[in-house]
C-alpha positions in Angstrom: -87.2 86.8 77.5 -86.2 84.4 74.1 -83.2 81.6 75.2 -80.4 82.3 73.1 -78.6 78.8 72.3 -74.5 79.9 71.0 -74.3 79.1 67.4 -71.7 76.5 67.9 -74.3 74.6 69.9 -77.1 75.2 66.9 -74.8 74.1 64.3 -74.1 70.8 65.8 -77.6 69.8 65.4 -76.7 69.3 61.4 -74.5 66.1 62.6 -77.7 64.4 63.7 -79.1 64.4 60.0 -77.4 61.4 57.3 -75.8 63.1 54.1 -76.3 59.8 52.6 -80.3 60.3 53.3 -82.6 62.0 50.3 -84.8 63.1 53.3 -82.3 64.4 55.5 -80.3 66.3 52.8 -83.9 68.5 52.0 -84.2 69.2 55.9 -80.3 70.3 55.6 -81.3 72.5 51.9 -83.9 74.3 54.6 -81.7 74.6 57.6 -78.8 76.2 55.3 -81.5 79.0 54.4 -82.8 79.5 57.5 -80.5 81.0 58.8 -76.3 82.0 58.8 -75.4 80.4 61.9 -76.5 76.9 60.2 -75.1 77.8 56.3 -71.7 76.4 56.4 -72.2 73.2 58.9 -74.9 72.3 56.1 -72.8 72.8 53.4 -70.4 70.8 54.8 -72.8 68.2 55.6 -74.5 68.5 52.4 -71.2 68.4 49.8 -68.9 66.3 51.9 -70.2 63.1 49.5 -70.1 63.5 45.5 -71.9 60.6 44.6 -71.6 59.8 40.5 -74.2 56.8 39.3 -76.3 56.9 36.3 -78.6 54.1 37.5 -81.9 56.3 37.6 -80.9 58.0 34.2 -79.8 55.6 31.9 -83.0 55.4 30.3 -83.0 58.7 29.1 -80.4 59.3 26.7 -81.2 63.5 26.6 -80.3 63.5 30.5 -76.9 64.9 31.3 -74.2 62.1 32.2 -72.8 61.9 36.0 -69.8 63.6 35.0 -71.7 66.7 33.0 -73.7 67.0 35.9 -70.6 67.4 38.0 -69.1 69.3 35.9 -71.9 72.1 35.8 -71.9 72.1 39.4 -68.1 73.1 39.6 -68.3 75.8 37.4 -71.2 77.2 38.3 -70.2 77.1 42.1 -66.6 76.0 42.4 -66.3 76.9 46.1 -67.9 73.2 46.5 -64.8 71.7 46.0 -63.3 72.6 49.6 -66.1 70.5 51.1 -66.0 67.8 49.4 -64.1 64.6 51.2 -65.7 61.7 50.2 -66.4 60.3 46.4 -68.6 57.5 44.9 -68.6 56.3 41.6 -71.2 53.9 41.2 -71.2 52.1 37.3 -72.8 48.5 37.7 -75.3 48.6 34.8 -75.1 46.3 32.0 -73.9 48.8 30.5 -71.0 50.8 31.7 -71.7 54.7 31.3 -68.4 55.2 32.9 -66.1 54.4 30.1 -68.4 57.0 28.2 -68.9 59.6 29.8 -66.5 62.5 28.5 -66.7 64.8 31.0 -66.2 63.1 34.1 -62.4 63.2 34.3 -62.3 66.7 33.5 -65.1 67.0 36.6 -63.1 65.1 38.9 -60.1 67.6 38.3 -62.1 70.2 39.8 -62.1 68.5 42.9 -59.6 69.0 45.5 -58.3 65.4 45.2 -55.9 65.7 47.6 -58.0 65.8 50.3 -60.3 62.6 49.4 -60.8 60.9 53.0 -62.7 58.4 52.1 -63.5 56.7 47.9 -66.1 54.0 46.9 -65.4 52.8 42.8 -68.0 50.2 42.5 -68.2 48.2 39.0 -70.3 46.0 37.4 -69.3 42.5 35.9 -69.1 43.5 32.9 -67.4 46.1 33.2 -63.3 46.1 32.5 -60.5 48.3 34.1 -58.6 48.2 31.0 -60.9 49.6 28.6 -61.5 52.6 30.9 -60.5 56.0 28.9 -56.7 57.1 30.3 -58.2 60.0 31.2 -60.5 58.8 33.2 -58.1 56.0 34.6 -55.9 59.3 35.6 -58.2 60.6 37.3 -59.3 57.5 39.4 -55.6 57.0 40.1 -55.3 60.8 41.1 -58.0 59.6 44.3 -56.2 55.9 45.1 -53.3 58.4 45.3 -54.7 60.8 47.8 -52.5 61.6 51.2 -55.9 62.2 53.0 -57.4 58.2 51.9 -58.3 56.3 54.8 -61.3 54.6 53.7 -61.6 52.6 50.4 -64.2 50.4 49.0 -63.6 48.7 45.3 -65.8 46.0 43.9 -64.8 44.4 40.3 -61.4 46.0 40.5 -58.1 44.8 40.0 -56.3 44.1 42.8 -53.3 45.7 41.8 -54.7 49.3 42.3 -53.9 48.8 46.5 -50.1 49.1 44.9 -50.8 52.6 44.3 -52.4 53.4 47.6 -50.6 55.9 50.3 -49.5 54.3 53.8 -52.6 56.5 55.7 -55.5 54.1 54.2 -56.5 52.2 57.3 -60.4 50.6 56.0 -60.5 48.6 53.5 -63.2 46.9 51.7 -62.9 44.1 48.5 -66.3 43.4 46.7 -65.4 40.8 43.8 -62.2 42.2 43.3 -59.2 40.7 40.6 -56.9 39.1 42.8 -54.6 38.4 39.7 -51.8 41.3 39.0 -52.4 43.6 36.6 -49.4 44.5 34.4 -50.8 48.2 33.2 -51.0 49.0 36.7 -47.5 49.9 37.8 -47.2 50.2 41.5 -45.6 53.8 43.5 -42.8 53.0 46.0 -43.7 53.9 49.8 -42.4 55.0 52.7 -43.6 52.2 54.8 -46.6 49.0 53.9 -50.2 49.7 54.2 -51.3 48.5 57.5 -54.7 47.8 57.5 -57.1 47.9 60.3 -60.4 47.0 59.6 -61.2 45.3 56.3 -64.4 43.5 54.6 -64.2 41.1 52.4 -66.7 39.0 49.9 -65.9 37.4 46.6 -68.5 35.0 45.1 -66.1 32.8 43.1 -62.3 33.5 44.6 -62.5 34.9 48.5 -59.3 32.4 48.4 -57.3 34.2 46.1 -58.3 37.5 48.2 -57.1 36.2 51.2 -53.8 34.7 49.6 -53.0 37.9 47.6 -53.1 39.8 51.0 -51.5 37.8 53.1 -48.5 37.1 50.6 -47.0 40.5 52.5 -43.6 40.3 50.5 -45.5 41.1 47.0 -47.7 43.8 48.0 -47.2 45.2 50.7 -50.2 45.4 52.8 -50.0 43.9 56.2 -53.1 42.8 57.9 -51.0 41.6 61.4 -52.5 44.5 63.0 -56.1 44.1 61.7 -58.4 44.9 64.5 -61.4 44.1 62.5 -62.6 41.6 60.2 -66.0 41.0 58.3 -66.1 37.9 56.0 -68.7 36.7 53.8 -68.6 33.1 52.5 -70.2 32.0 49.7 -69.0 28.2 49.3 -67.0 25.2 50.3 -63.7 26.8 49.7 -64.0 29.8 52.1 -64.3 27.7 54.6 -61.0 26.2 54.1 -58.5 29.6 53.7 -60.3 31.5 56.1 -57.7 30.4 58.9 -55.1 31.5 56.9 -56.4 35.0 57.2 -57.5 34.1 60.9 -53.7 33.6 62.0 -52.2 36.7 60.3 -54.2 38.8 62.5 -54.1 36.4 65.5 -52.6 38.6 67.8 -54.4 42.4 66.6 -58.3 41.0 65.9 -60.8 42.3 68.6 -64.1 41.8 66.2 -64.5 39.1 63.6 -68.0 39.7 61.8 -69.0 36.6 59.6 -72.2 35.8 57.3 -72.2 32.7 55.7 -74.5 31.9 52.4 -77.3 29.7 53.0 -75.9 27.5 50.4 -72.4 27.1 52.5 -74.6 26.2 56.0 -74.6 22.2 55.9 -77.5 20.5 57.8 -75.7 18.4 60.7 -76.7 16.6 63.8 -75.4 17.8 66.7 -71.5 18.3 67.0 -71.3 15.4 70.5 -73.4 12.6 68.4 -71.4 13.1 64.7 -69.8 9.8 65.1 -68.1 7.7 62.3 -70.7 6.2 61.2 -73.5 9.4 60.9 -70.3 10.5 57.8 -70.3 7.0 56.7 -74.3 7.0 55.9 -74.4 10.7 54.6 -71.0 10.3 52.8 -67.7 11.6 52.3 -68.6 15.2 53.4 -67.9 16.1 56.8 -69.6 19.2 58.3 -67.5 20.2 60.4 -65.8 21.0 57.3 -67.3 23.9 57.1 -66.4 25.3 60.9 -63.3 26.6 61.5 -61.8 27.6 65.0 -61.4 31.2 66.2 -59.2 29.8 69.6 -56.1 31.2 67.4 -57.2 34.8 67.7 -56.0 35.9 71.2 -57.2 39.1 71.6 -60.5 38.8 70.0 -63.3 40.5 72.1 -66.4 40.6 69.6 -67.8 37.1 67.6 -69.9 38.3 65.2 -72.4 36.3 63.2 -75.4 37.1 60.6 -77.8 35.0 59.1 -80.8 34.5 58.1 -83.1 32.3 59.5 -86.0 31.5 57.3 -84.2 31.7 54.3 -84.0 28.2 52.1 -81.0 27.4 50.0 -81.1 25.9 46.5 -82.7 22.8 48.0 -84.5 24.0 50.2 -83.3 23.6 53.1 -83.3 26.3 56.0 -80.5 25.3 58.0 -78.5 28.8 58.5 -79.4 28.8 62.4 -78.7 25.0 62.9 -75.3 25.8 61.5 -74.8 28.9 63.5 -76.0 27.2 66.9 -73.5 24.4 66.0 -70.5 26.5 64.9 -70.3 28.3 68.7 -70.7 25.1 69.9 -67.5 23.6 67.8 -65.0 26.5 68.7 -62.3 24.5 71.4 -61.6 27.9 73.4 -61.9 31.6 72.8 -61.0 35.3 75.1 -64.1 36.6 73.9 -66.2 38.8 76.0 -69.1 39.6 73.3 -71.2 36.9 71.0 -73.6 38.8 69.0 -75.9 36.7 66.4 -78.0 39.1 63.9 -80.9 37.0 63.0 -83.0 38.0 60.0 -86.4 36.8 60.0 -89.3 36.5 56.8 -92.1 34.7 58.4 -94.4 35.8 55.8 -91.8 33.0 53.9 -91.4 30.3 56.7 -93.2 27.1 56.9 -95.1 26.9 60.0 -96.8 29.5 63.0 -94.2 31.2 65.2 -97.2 31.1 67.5 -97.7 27.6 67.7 -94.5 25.8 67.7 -96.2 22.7 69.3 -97.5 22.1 65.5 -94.3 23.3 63.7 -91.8 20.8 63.2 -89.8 23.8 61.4 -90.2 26.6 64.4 -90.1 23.8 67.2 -86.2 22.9 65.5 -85.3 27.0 65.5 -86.3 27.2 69.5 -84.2 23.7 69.5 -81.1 25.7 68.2 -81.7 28.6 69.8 -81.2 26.6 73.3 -78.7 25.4 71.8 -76.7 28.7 70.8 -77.5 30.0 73.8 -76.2 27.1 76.0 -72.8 26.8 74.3 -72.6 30.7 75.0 -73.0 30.3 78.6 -70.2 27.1 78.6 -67.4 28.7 80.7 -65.3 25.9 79.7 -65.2 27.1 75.6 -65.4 30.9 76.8 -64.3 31.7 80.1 -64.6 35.0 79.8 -67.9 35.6 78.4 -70.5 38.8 79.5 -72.7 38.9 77.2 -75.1 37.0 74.2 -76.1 39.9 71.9 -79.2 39.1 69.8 -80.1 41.5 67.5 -83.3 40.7 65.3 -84.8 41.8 62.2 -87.9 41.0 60.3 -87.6 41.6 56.6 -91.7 40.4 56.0 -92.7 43.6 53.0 -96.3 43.9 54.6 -96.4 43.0 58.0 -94.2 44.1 61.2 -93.6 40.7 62.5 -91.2 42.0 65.2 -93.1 41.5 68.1 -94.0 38.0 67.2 -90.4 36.9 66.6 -89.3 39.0 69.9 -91.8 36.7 71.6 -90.5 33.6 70.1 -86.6 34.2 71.2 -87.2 35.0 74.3 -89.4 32.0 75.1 -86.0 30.1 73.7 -83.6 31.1 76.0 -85.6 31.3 79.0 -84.3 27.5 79.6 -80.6 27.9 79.0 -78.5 27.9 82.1 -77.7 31.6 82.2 -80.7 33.8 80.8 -79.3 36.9 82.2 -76.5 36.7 79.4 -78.7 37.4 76.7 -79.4 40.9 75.3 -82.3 40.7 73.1 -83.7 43.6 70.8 -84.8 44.4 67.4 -83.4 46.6 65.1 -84.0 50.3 65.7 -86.3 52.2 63.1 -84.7 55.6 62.3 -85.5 58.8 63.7 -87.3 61.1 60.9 -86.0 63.7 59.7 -89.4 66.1 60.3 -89.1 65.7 64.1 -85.7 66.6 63.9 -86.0 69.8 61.9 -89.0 70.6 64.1 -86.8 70.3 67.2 -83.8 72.7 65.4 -86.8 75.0 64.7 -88.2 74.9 68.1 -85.3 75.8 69.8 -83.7 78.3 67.1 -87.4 80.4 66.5 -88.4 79.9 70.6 -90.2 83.0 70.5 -93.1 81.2 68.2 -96.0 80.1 69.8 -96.9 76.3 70.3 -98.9 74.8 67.5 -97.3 76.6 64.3 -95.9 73.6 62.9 -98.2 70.7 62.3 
């Protein structure tokens, strides 16, 4: 006698599979044909992101534009519209299809733009807000505006556009966005300030004028005191400098700070207890610790998060990102946190040296060095009292070879001599399930009566 699984149990299968995945939205164009029970969870799957980007296209000037494209779709099948939550507009090129493309307000009025969850508007930088089409400016404002927003991402857009923004928006992300106001964009009174929760920040040029424009409360009024999550990017001297600012508006709400600094920003330094007087006075006026900054204000913070990469060489070439990482967790004076957890990227195919044979490496014998090093300022009770675990998460970029195993090797051997091993959590990055063995489970279990051995 077949099993007979309930459809709401079959249909929950579709949440396994990524809507953002090319192979996992054909698996969900077969599921919604196979059979009823799975049509509308794959629809919903399959139309709850509009994505609008001309970047494979805009060599061929006969293919329709992103917003003709969208546009066909909604009048050939306008039912779409009820599924559709989330919205991308990607325009980075050179040049901006965006500003040109004539049908893609009319398209984005099809939508039900009042229930837009969740909007990425991504620009390139040369691209300009004010010499967008009203139109299309209308339209864009229509989405800021939507009661349903809780998720926004903006790169190369004024600032001013959060002014417009309803009090449910809770994650926030700022690519290279204008921190300077923007008199064409008039803000809409509100009930009550945007509290933010989690927000991302990166700026090449001006993170400092990010941070300053959010934090000045009285002039837009976004609040960050009950932030909960932070990730910060820093790309030179300066960030190191205002990111305290930021650091002690949330002091009292931050559970996770995430934090990847540039290669360029990660100063080669002796260790912190021998940077005497006269170490600055040899090597100058500039003092690493400079570029360290103390996360003891933040109370309640539970996660340190930090990424870099470790065989990466700055414009000198210099690979110093994990000599500054080790030294940072040494320099913090006292923090609550439970969790350290240091994302390593690795391209030995790039790296000077064998991983294998440190003892002829002066390059890989210095990483195991500040590994120890990390690793035994993690497991100093003193600076966190309340630590439980050292998180290591590792990936190896290398094009041709997996080098996973080798570098696993490698870590491990470095924190087998710091003075609590059992701290440490070490593993590489997960490779994703495909999409094949997933559909072949769904089909398994949905067409049980088949024998063993129809599918490949």
């Amino acid at each position: 006698m077949p099993r007979i699984f309930p459809p709401e149990i079959l249909s929950r299968f579709v949440l396994h599979l990524d809507p953002d995945d090319e192979d996992d939205i054909q698996v969900l164009r077969i599921l919604a044909i196979t059979s009823s029970v799975f049509l509308q969870p794959c629809r919903s799957v399959i139309f709850y992101h509009i994505k609008l980007d001309d970047s494979r296209n805009h060599t061929n000037l006969n293919s329709p534009s992103p917003g003709e494209r969208l546009l066909n779709l909604m009048n050939s099948s306008p039912w779409v519209a009820k599924y559709v939550k989330k919205i991308t507009i990607y325009d980075v090129l050179y040049a901006s299809w965006l500003s040109n493309d004539s049908k893609v307000a009319q398209a984005l009025n099809k939508l039900k733009l009042e229930q837009i969850e969740h909007f990425v508007l991504h620009r390139g930088y040369r691209t300009q807000w004010l010499l967008l089409p009203a139109e299309i400016k209308a339209a864009i404002m229509k989405i800021f505006q939507s009661p349903a927003l809780v998720h926004l991402s903006v790169r190369r857009t004024p600032m001013s556009l959060l002014g417009v923004v309803r009090p449910t928006l809770k994650h926030l992300e700022l690519l290279e966005t204008v921190a300077n106001s923007d008199e064409y964009i008039k803000p809409v009174p509100r009930d009550s300030p945007l509290i933010i929760r989690t927000l991302h920040i990166q700026h090449a040029h001006d993170l400092r004028g990010n941070i300053r424009w959010l934090v000045d409360s009285a002039k837009n009024d976004v609040k960050v005191d009950a932030l909960e999550k932070l990730n910060l990017t820093a790309t030179n001297d300066e960030d190191f400098r205002h990111i305290p600012m930021l650091l002690e508006e949330c002091k009292t709400s931050l559970k996770t700070f995430e934090f990847e600094p540039f290669p360029e920003v990660c100063q080669s330094s002796p260790e912190l207890p021998f940077l005497t007087h006269r170490y600055l006075l040899t090597q100058g006026t500039a003092d690493p610790r400079s570029h360290f900054f103390d996360i003891a204000v933040c109370t309640a913070l539970e996660t340190l998060s930090i990424k870099v990469n470790v065989t990466v060489a700055n414009f000198e070439g210099d690979r110093n990102c994990l000599q500054w990482t080790a030294n940072f967790i040494s320099s913090i004076s006292k923090s609550n946190v439970t969790r350290i957890h240091v994302f390593l990227e690795w391209e030995l195919s790039d790296a000077p040296g064998d991983i294998e044979n440190t003892a002829s490496s002066l390059f890989f014998s210095g990483l195991g060095h500040y590994l120890r090093t990390l690793g035994t300022a993690a497991c100093n009770t003193q600076k966190y009292p309340r630590i439980q675990s050292l998180d290591v998460e590792l990936k190896s970029t290398n094009p041709v070879n997996d080098d996973t195993p080798h570098i696993m090797r490698f870590v491990n051997r470095s924190f087998e001599r710091i003075p609590r091993p059992d701290l440490v959590k070490l593993w590489a990055q997960p490779r994703k399930l495909s999409s094949l063995v997933v559909f072949r489970g769904i089909h398994r279990l949905f067409f049980i009566d088949e024998p063993d051995g129809s599918w490949p």
